[in-house]
ZADOBA-602989 format. One record per residue (C-alpha): residue number from 1; residue in three letters; y, x, z. Coordinates in nm, 3 decimals. Each point is the difference from the previous one (the first is absolute). Layout:
N
num	residuo	v	u	w
NUM	ALA	Y	X	Z
...
This chain:
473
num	residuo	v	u	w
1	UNK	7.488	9.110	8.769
2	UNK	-0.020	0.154	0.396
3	UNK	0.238	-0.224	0.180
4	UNK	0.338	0.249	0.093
5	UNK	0.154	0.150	-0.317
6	UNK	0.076	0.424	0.112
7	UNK	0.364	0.018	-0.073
8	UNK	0.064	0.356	0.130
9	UNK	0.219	0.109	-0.317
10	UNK	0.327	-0.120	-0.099
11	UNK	-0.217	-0.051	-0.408
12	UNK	-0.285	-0.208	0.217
13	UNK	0.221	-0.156	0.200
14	UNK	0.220	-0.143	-0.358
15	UNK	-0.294	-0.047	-0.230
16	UNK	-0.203	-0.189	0.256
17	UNK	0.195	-0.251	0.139
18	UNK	0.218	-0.066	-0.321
19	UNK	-0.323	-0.053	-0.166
20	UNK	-0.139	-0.259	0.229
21	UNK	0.310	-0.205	0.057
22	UNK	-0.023	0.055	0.355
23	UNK	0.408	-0.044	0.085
24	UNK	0.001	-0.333	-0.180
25	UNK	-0.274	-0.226	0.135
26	UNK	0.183	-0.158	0.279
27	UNK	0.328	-0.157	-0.161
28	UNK	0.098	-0.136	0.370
29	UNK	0.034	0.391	0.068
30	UNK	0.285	0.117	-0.202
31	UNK	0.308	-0.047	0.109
32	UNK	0.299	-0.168	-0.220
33	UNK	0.059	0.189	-0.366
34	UNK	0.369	0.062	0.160
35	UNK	-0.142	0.050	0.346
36	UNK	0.158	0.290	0.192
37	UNK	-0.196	-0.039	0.293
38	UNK	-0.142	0.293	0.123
39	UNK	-0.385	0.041	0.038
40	UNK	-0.109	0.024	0.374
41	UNK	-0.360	0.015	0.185
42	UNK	-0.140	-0.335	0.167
43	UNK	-0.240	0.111	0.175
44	UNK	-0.292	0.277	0.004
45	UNK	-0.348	-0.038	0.123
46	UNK	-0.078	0.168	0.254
47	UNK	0.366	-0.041	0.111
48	UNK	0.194	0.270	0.091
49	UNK	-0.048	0.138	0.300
50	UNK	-0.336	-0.103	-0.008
51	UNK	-0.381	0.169	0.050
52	UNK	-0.155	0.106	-0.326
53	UNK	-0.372	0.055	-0.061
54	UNK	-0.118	0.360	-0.138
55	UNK	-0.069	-0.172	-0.349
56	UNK	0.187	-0.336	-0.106
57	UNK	0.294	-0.071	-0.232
58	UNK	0.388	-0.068	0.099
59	UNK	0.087	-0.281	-0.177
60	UNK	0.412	-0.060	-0.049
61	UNK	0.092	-0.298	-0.151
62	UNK	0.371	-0.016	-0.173
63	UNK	0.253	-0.275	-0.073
64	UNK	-0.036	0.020	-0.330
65	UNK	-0.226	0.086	-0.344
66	UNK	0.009	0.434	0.004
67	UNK	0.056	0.209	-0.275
68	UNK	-0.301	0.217	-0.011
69	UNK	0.182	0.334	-0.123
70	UNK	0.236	0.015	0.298
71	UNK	-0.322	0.069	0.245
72	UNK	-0.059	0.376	-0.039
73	UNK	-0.136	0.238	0.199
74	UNK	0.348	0.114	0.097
75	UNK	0.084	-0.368	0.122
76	UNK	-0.299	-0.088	0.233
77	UNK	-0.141	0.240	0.303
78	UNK	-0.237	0.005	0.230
79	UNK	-0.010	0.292	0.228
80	UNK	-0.172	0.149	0.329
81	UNK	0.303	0.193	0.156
82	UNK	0.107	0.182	-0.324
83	UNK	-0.328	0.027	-0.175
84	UNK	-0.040	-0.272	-0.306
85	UNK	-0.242	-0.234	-0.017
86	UNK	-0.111	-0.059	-0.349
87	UNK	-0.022	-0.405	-0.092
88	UNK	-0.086	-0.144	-0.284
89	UNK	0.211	-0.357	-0.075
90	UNK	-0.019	-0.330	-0.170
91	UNK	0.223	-0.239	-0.103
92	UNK	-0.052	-0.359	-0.009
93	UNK	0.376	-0.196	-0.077
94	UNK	0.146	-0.003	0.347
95	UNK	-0.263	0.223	0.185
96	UNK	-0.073	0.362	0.044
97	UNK	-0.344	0.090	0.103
98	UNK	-0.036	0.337	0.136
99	UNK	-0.319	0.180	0.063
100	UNK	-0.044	0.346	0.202
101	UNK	-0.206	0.207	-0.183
102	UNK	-0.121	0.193	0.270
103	UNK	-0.118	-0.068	0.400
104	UNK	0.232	-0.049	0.223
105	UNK	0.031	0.158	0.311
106	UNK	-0.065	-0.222	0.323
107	UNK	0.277	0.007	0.292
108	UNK	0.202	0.145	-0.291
109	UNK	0.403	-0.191	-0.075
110	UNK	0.038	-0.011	-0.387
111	UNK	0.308	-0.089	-0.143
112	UNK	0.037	-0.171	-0.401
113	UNK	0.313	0.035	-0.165
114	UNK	0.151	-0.195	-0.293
115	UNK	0.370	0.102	-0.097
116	UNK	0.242	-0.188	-0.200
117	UNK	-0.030	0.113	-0.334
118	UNK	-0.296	-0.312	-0.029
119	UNK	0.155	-0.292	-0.218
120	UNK	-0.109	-0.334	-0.132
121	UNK	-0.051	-0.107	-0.347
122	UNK	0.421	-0.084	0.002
123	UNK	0.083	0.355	0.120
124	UNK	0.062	-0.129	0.373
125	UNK	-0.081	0.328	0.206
126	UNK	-0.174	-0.002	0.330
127	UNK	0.283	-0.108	0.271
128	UNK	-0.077	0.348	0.236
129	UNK	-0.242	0.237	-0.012
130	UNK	-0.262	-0.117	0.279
131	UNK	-0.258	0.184	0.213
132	UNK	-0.320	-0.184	0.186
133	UNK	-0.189	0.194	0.268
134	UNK	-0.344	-0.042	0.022
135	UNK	-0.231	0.085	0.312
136	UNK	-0.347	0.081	-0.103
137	UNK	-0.211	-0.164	0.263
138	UNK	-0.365	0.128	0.116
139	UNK	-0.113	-0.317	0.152
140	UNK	0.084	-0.204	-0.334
141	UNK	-0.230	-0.254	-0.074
142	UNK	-0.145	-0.311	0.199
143	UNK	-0.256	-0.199	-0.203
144	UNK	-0.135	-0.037	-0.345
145	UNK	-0.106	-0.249	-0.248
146	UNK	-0.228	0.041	-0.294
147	UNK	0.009	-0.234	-0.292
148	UNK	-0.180	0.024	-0.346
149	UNK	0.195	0.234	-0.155
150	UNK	0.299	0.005	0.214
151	UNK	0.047	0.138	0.330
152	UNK	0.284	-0.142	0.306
153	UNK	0.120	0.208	0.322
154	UNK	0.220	-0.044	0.268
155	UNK	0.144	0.300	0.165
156	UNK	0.098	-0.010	0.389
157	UNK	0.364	-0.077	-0.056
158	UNK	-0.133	-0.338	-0.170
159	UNK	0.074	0.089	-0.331
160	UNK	-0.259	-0.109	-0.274
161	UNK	-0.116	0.248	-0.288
162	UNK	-0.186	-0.084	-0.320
163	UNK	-0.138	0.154	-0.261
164	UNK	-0.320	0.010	-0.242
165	UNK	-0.057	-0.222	-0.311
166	UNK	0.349	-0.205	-0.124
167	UNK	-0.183	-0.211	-0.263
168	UNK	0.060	-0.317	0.094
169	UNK	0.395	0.036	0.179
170	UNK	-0.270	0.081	0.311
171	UNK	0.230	0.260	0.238
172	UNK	0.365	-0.111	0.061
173	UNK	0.127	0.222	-0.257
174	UNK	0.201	-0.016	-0.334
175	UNK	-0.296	-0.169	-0.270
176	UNK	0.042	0.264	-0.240
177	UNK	-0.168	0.277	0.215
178	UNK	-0.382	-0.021	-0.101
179	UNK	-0.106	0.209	0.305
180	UNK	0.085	0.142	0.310
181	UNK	-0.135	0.346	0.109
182	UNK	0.133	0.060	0.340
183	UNK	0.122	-0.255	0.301
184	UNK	0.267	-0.200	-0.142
185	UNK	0.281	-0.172	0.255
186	UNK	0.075	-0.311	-0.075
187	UNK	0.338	-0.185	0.106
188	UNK	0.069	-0.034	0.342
189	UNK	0.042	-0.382	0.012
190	UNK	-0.372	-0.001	-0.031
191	UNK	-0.070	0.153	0.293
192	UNK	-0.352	-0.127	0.099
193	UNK	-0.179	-0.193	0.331
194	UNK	-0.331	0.001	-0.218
195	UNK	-0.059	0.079	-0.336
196	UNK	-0.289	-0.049	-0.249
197	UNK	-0.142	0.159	-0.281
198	UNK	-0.232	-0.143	-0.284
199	UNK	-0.127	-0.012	-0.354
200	UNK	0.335	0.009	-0.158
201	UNK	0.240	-0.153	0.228
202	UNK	0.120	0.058	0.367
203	UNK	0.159	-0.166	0.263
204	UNK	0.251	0.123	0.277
205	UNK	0.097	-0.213	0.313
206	UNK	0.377	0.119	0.094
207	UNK	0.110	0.041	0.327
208	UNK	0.142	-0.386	-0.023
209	UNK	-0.343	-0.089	-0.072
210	UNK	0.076	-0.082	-0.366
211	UNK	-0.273	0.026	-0.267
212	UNK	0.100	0.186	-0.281
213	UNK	-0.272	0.063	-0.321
214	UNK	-0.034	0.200	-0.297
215	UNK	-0.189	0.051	-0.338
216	UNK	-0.263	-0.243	-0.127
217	UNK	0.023	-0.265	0.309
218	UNK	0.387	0.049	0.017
219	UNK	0.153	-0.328	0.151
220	UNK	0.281	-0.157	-0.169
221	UNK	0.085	-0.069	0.362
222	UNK	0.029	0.187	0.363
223	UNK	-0.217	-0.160	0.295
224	UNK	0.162	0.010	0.306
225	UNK	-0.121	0.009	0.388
226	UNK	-0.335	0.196	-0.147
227	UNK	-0.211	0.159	0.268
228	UNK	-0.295	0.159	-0.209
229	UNK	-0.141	0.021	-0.377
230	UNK	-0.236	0.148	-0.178
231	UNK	-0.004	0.090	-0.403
232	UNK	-0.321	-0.003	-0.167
233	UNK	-0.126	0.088	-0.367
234	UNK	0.174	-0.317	-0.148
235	UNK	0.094	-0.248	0.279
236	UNK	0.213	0.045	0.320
237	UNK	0.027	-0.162	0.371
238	UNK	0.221	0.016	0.296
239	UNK	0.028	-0.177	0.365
240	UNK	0.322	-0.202	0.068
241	UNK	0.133	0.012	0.348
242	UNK	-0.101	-0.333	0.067
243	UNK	-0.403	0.183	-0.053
244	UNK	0.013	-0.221	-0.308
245	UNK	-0.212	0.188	-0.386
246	UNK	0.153	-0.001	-0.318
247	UNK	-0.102	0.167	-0.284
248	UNK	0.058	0.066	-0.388
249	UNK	-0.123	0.159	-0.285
250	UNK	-0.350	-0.064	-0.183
251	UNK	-0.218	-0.253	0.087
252	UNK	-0.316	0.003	-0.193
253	UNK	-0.234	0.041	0.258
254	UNK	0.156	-0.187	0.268
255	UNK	0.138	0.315	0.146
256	UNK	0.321	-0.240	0.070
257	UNK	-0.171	-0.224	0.225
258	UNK	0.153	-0.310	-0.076
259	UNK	-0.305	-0.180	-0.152
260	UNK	0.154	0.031	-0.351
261	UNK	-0.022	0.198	-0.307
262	UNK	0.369	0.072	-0.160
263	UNK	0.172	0.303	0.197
264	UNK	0.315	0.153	-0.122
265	UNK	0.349	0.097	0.153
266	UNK	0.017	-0.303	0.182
267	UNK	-0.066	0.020	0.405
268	UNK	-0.290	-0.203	0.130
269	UNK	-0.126	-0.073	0.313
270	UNK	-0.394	0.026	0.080
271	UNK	-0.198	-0.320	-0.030
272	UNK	-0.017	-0.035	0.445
273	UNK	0.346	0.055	0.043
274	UNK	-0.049	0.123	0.357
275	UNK	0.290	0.143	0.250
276	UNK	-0.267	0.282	0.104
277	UNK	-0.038	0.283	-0.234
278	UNK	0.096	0.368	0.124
279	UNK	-0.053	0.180	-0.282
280	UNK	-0.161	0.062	-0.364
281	UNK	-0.159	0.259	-0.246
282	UNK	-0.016	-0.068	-0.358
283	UNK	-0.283	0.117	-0.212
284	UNK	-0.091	-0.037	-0.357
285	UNK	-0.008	-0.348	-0.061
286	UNK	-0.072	-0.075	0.368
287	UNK	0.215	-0.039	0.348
288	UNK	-0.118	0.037	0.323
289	UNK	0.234	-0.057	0.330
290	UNK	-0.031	-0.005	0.377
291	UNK	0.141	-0.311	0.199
292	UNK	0.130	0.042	0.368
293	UNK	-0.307	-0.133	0.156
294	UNK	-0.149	0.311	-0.166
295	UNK	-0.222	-0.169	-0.250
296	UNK	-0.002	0.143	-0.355
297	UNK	0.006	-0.224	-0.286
298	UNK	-0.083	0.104	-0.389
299	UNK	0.041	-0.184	-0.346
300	UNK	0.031	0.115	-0.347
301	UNK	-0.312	0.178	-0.208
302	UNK	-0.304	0.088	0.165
303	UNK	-0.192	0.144	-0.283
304	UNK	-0.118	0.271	0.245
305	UNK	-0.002	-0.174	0.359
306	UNK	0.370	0.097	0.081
307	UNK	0.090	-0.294	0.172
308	UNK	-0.262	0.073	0.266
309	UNK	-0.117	-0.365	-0.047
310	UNK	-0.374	0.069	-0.017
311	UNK	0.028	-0.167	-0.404
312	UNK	0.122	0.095	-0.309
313	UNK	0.136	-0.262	-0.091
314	UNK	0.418	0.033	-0.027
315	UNK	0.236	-0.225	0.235
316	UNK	0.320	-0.161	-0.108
317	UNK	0.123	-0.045	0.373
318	UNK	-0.030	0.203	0.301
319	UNK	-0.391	0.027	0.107
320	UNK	-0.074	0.168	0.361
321	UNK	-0.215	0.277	-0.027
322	UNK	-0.381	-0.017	0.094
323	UNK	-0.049	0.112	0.350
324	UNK	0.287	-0.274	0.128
325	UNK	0.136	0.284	0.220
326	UNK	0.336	-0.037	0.191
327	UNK	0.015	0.419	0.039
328	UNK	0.190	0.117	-0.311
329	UNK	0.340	0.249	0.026
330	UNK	0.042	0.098	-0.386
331	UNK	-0.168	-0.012	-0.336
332	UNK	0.019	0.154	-0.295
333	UNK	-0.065	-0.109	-0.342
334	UNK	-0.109	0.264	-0.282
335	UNK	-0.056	-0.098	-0.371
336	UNK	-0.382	-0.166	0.069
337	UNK	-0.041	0.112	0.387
338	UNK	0.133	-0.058	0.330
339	UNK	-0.006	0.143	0.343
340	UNK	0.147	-0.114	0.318
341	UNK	0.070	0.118	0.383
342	UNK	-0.101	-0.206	0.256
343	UNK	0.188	0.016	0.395
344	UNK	-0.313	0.202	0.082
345	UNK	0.084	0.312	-0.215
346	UNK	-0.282	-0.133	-0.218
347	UNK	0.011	0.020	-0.349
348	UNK	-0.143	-0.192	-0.268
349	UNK	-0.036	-0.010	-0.403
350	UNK	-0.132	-0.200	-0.243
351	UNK	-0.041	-0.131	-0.346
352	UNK	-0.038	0.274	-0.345
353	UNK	-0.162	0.327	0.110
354	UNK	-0.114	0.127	-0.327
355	UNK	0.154	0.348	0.119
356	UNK	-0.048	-0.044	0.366
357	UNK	0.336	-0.091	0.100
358	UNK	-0.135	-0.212	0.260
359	UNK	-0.100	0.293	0.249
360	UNK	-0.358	-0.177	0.046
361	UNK	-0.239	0.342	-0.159
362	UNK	-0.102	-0.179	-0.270
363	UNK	0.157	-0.162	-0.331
364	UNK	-0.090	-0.359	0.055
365	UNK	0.244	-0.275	-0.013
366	UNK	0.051	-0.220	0.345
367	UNK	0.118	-0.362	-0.026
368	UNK	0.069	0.043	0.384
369	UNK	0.187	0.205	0.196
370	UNK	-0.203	0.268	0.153
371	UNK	0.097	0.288	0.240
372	UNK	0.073	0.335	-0.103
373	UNK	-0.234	0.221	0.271
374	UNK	0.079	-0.022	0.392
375	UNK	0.345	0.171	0.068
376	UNK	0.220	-0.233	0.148
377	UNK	0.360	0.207	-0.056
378	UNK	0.094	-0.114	-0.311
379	UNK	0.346	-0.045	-0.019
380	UNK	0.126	-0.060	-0.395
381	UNK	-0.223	-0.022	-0.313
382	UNK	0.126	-0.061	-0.386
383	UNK	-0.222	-0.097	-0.266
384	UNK	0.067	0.133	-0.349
385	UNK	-0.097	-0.105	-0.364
386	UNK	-0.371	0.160	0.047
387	UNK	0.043	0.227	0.332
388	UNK	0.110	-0.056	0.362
389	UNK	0.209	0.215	0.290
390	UNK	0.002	-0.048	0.366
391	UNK	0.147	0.161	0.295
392	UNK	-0.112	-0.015	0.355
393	UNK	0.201	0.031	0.360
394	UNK	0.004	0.357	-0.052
395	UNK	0.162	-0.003	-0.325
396	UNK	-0.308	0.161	-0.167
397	UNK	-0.025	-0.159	-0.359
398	UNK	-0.326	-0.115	-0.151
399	UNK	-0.035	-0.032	-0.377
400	UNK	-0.307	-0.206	-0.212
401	UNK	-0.122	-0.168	-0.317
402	UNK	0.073	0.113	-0.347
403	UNK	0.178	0.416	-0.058
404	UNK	-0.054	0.054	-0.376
405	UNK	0.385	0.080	0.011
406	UNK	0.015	0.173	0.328
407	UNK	0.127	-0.323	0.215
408	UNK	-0.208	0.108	0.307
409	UNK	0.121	0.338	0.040
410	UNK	-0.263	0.202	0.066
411	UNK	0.024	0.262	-0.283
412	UNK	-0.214	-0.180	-0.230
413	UNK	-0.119	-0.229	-0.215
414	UNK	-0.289	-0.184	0.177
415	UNK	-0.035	-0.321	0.163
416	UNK	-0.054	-0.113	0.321
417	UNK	-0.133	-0.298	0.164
418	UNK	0.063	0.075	0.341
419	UNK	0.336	0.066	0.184
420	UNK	0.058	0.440	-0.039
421	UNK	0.247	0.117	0.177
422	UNK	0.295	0.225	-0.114
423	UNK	0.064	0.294	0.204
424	UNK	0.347	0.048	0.110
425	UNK	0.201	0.142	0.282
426	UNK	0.206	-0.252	0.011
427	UNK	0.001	-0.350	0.091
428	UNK	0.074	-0.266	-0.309
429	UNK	0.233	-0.259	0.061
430	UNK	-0.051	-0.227	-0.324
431	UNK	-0.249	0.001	-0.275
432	UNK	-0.011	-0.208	-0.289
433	UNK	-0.281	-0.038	-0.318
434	UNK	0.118	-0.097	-0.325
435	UNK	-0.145	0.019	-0.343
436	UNK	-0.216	0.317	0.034
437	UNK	0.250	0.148	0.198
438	UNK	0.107	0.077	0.370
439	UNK	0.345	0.050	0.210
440	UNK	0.010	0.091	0.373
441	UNK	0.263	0.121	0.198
442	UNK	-0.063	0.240	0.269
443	UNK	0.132	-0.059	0.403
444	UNK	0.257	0.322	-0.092
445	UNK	0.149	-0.247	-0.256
446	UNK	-0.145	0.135	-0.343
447	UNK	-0.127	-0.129	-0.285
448	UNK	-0.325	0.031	-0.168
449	UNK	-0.141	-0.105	-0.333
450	UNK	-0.336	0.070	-0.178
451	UNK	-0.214	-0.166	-0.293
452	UNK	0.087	-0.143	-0.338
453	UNK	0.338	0.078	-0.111
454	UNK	0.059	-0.102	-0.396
455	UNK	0.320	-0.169	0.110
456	UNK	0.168	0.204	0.254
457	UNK	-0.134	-0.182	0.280
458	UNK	-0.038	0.247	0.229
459	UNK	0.337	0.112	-0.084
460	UNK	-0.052	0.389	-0.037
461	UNK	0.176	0.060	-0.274
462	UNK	-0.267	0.034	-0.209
463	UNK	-0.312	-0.215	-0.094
464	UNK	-0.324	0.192	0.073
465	UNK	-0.251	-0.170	0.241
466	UNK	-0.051	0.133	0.298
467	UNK	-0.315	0.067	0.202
468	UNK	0.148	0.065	0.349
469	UNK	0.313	-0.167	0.183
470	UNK	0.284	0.204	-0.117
471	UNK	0.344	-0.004	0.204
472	UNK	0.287	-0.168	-0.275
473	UNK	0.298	0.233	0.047
């Protein structure tokens, strides 16, 4: 089943929810059997008042369990001046998802109306009729993150969106949505520092640098005073403030580095425990991290070289890479490759290459970091399950390795094993490779997805890849 349920008739609206149970999931919800509270909002997202991007849901959530057949098309509007805006809803218990069906208008004030003839399972009627303004803002969207099947962005206001594949409670959303098809806003308590997308989990640092998870490495608990992490395939890290590593997850190859073998929800610390690291990148079934002194460090599998250790032999506790070199900025770890920036503007790949996502011109694997031609501008680089992205001082993106779904956005289907780059007129700000798939956001503040799409990743509304970037409004 697609993940939102269309309830634009009163019949769909009845039939649909009643059917699924969806007002009687959350007991906590419903208010007293002789209750005569009346139902009010606690909160939307994006709050009123607020910026709006040209395609993403309004979620309101309620003080109570809704009845389904109270939310009709005569009871919920959102409008451009007079003119009506159609939406298409869903109700989960307590929440109200609402999704514009059609591009809205930048620099544009929208205004969604609910009036008081909404009630709760006990009859309790909405307190007042409310109205939320809405700006829609041109300049939305800051930086991206690309998981497996999932996607994360954060607009320039700070708030974080989510949307893609729901499978494993992935996106910060009710579980029973499967899917989600367009940029989904998630509570505002979660507003991010960094954030993190992987296999199928993520991980957001708040603003008070707490750690908060979700999906299939969920932590029972919240880490505080958390400077960086990084969510791979099926393991996790992150960077205390004290510069101390922790991580979680599987540990079958190592890819914990504690020198053991059992992983699991339980934090560990890697096998050195040094007061140096600066950050990590997780891979699958491998880590790789950056200390202050600039030295990068790998452990985990190394099937393919991916440590950068010269061997292929895995580690069970950090291993510095071959060259000994004291120049690294930032890494990043794909499923079986790796490349890195050093303070230069060099940069460097190694390990799998079977579809030339190392940039070298040929399809040979490197057990050592090798650099990527002579330009010396590189400036941010992301390494996906099988291709890789970079952009350079200018902000001109450069896309290689493996396009059988589109990923590299250059109108087809062939690979490359040397950085292309993607004509634009304007500058990109972030990029970001996931599983055969690619976000970017543009210096004007738009968003851009292209490549596989069989779970909504690139949140178009619809799931057909895509050979070019294409702007998600």
């Amino acid at each position: 089943m697609r993940a939102f349920l269309l309830l634009s008739t009163f019949l769909l609206f009845f039939t649909g929810c009643q059917d699924r149970g969806y007002g009687t999931q959350k007991i906590d919800t419903i208010p007293g059997i002789f209750s005569t509270t009346p139902l009010t909002i606690l909160y939307t997202t994006p709050k009123n008042s607020g910026d709006i991007a040209q395609r993403a849901y309004i979620n309101i959530v309620f003080s109570a369990t809704l009845d389904p057949t109270t939310l009709t098309a005569q009871s919920v509007h959102l409008k451009n001046s007079n003119k009506e805006i159609p939406i298409e809803m869903t109700i989960v218990n307590n929440l109200l998802y609402i999704k514009p069906l059609e591009s809205l208008q930048d620099k544009v004030t929208y205004t969604l109306s609910l009036n008081d003839s909404i009630t709760d399972f006990f009859g309790n009627a909405l307190e007042d009729s409310d109205t939320f303004s809405y700006h829609c803002k041109q300049n939305f969207w800051k930086s991206v993150e690309a998981g497996k099947t999932h996607a994360m962005a954060q607009s320039t206001a700070g708030d974080l969106y989510m949307w893609g594949s729901n499978l494993k409670e992935t996106l910060l959303v009710d579980p029973i949505l499967y899917s989600v098809d367009m940029p989904f806003p998630i509570a505002e308590q979660y507003k991010a520092k960094d954030y993190s997308a992987g296999g199928h989990s993520s991980t957001i640092i708040t603003e008070t640098n707490s750690l908060v998870t979700t999906g299939a490495l969920k932590l029972a608990d919240t880490p505080e005073r958390v400077n960086t992490a990084s969510v791979g395939e099926t393991h996790a890290v992150f960077v205390y403030d004290n510069r101390t590593l922790y991580s979680w997850g599987s540990n079958s190859r190592g890819e914990l580095g504690n020198f053991g073998i059992l992983g699991g929800t339980t934090l560990v610390q890697e096998f050195t425990k040094s007061e140096d690291w600066n950050s990590a990148s997780t891979g699958q079934n491998f880590t790789l991290a950056i200390k202050n002194n600039g030295t990068l460090w790998g452990w985990g599998a190394n099937d393919d070289g991916q440590l950068g250790i010269n061997l292929l032999n895995e580690r069970r506790q950090p291993t510095q890479e071959e060259s000994l070199s004291d120049q690294w900025s930032s890494v990043s770890a794909g499923a079986k490759h790796a490349l890195a920036i050093q303070y230069n503007g060099s940069l460097w790949s190694w390990g799998n290459n079977a579809s030339g996502e190392l940039g070298q011109g040929d399809n040979q694997n490197s057990r050592t970091a090798k650099k990527i031609g002579n330009l010396t501008t590189w400036k941010t680089v992301s390494a996906g399950a099988n291709h890789s992205l970079a952009l350079d001082d200018n902000g001109t993106l450069w896309t290689w390795g493996n396009n059988q779904h589109g990923q590299l956005g250059l109108n087809n289907t062939i690979n490359k094993n040397i950085p292309v780059k993607i004509d634009s007129n304007l500058s990109w700000v972030s990029v970001s490779a996931g599983n055969s798939f690619s976000l970017g956001v543009k210096s004007d503040g738009t968003l851009w997805a292209w490549g596989y799409n069989f779970y909504d990743q690139l949140g178009l509304g619809q799931t057909d890849d895509l050979l070019l970037p294409t702007e998600v409004k």
